[in-house]
MDAnalysis code that builds the backbone (N, CA, C; Angstrom):
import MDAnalysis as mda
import numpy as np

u = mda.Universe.empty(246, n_residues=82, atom_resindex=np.repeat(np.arange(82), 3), trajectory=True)
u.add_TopologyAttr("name", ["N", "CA", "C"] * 82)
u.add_TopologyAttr("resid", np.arange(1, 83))
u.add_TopologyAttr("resname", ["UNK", "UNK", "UNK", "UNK", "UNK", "UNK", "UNK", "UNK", "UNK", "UNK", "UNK", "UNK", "UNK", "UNK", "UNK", "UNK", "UNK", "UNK", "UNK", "UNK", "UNK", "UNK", "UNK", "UNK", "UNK", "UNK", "UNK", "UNK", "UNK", "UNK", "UNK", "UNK", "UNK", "UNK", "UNK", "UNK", "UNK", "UNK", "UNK", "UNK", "UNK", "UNK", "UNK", "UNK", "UNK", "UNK", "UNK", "UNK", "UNK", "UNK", "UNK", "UNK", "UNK", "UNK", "UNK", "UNK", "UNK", "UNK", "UNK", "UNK", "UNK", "UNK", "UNK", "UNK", "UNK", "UNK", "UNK", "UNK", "UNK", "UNK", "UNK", "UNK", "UNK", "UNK", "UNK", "UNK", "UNK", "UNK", "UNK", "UNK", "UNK", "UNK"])
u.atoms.positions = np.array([
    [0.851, -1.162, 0.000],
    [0.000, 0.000, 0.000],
    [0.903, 1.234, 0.000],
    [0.780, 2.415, -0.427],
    [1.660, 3.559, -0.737],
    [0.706, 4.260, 0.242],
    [0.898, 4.890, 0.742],
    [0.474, 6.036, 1.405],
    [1.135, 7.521, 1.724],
    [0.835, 8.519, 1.359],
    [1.555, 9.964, 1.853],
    [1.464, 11.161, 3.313],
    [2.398, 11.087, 3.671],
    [2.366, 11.994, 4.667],
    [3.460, 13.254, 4.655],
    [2.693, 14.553, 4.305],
    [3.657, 15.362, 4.428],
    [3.898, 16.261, 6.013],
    [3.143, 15.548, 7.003],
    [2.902, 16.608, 8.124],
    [3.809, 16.790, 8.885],
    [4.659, 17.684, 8.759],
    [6.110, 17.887, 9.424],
    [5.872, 18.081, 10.703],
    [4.511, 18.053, 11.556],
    [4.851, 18.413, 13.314],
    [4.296, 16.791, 13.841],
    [4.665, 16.062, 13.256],
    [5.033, 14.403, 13.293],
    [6.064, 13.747, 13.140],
    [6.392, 12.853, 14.579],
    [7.869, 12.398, 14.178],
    [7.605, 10.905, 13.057],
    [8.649, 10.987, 12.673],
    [8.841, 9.760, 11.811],
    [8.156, 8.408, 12.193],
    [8.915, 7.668, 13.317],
    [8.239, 7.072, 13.777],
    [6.852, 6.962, 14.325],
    [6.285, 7.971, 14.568],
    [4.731, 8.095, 14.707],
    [4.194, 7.995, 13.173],
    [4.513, 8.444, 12.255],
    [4.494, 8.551, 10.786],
    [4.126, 6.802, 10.437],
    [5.218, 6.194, 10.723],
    [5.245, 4.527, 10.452],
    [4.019, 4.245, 11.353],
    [3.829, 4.236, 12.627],
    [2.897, 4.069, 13.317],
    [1.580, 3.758, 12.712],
    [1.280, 4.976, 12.565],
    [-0.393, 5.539, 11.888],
    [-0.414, 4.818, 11.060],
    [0.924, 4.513, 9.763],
    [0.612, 3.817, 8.832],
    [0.472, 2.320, 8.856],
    [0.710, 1.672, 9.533],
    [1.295, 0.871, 9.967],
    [-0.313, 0.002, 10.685],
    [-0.656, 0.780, 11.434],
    [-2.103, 0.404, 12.511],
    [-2.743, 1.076, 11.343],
    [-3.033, 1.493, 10.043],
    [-3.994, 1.982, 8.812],
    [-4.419, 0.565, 8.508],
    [-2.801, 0.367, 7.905],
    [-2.362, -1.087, 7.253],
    [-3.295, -2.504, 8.198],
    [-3.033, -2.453, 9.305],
    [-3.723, -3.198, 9.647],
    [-5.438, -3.367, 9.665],
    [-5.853, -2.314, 9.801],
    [-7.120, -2.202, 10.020],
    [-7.563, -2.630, 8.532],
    [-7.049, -2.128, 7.315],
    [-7.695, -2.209, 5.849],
    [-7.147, -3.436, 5.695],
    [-6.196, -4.775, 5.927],
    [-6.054, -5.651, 5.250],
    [-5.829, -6.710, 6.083],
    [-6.160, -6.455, 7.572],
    [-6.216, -7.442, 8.454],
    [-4.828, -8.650, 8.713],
    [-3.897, -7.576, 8.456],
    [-2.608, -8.389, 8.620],
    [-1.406, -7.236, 9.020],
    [-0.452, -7.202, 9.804],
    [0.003, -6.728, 10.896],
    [1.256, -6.310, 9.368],
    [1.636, -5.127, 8.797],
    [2.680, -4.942, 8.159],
    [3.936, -5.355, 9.072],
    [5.113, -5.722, 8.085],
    [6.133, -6.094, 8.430],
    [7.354, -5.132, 8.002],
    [7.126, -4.194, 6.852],
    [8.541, -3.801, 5.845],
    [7.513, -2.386, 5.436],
    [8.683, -1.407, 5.402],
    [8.025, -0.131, 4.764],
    [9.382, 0.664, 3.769],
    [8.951, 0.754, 2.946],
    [9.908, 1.500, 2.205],
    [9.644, 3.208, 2.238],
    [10.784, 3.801, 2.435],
    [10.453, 5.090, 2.467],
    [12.442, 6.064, 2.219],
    [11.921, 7.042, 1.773],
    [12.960, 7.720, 0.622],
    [13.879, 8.512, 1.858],
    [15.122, 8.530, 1.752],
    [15.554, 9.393, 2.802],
    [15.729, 11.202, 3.493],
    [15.029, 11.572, 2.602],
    [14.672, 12.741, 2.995],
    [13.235, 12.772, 4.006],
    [12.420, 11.718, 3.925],
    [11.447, 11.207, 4.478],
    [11.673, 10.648, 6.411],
    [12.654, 10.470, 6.252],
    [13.196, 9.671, 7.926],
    [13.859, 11.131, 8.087],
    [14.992, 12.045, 7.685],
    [15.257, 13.005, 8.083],
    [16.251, 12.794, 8.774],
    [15.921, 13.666, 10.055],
    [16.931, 13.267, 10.828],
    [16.402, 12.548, 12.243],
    [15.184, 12.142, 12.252],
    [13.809, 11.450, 13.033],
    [14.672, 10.459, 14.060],
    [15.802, 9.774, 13.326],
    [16.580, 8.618, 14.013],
    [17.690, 8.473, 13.982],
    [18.192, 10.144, 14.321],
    [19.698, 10.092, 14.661],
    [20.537, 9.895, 13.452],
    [19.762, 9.681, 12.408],
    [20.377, 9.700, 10.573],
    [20.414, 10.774, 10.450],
    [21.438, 11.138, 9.687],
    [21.379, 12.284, 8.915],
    [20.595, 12.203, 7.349],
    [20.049, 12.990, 6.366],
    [19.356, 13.031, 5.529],
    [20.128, 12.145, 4.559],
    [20.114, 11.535, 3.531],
    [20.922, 10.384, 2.619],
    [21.119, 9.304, 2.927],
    [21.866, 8.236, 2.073],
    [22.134, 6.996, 2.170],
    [20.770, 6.474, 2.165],
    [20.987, 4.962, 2.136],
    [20.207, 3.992, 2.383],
    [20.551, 3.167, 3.338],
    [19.581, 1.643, 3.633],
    [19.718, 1.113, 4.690],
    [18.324, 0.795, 5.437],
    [18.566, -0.422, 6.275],
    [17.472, -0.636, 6.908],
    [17.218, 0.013, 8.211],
    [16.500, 0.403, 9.424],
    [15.952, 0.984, 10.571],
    [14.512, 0.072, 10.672],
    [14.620, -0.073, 12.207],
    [13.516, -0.391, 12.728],
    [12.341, 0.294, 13.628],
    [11.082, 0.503, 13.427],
    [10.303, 1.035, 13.867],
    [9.177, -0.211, 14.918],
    [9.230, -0.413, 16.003],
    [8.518, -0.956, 16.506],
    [8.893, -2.700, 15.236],
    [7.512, -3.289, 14.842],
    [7.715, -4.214, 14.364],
    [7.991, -4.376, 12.282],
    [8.064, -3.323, 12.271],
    [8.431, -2.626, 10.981],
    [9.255, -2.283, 10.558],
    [10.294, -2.718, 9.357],
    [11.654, -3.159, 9.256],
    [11.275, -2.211, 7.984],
    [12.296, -0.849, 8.482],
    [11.836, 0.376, 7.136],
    [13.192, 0.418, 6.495],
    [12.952, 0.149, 5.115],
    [14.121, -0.136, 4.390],
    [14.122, 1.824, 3.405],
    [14.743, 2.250, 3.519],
    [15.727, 3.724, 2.907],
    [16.371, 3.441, 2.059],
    [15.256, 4.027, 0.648],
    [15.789, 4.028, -0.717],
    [14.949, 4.877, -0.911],
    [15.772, 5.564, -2.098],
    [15.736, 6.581, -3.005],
    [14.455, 6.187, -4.238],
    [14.489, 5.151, -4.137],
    [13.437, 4.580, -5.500],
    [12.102, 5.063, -4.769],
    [11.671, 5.542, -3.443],
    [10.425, 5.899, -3.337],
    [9.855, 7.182, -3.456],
    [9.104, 7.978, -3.822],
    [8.850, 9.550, -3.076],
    [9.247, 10.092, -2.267],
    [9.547, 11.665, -2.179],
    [10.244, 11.853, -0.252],
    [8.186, 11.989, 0.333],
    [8.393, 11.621, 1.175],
    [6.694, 11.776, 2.088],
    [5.704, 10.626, 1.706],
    [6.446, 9.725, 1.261],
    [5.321, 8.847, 0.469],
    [6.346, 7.406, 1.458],
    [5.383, 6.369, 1.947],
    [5.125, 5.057, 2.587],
    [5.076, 3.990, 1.722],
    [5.805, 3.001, 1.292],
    [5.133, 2.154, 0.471],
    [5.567, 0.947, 1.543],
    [3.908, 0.542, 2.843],
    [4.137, -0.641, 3.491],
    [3.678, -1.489, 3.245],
    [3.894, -2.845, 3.524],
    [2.796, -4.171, 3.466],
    [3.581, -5.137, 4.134],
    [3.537, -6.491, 3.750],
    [4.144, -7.267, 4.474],
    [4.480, -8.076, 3.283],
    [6.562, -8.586, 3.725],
    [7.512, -9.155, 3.124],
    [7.025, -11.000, 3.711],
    [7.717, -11.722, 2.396],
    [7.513, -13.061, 2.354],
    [8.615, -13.662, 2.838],
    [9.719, -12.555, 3.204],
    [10.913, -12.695, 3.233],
    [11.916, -13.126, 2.593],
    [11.679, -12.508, 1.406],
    [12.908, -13.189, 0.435],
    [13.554, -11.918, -0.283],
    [12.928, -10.373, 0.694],
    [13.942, -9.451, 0.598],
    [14.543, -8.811, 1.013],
])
């Protein structure tokens, strides 16, 4: 599911949150993996803006790449084979 959030007086991790408990409610399965662009995490977790890489949010394994939107979520749940 892609979802957008541009509301800057939200931390990041609350950001994953919301999306995260959305995710659950519309597809009745607990997301696992969120992709999101690094201007998007910020500096939310002690990152500085760039690079990639994985971070964990509660049970949500947010992988930082550039291939997504900055403000844009793309979560669901991995089969694990990435």
């Amino acid at each position: 599911m892609l979802w957008f959030d541009k509301d800057q007086s939200t931390s990041f991790p609350a950001k994953v949150k919301r999306v995260s408990e959305y995710y659950q409610k519309k597809y009745g399965k607990d997301p696992n993996v969120c992709f999101v662009h690094p201007a998007t995490v910020g500096d939310g977790l002690g990152r500085g803006v760039g690079g990639e890489g994985d971070i964990k949010v509660e049970d949500v394994r947010v992988q930082i790449t550039e291939r997504v939107l900055p403000h844009h979520f793309w979560i669901g749940v991995s089969n694990g084979k990435t």
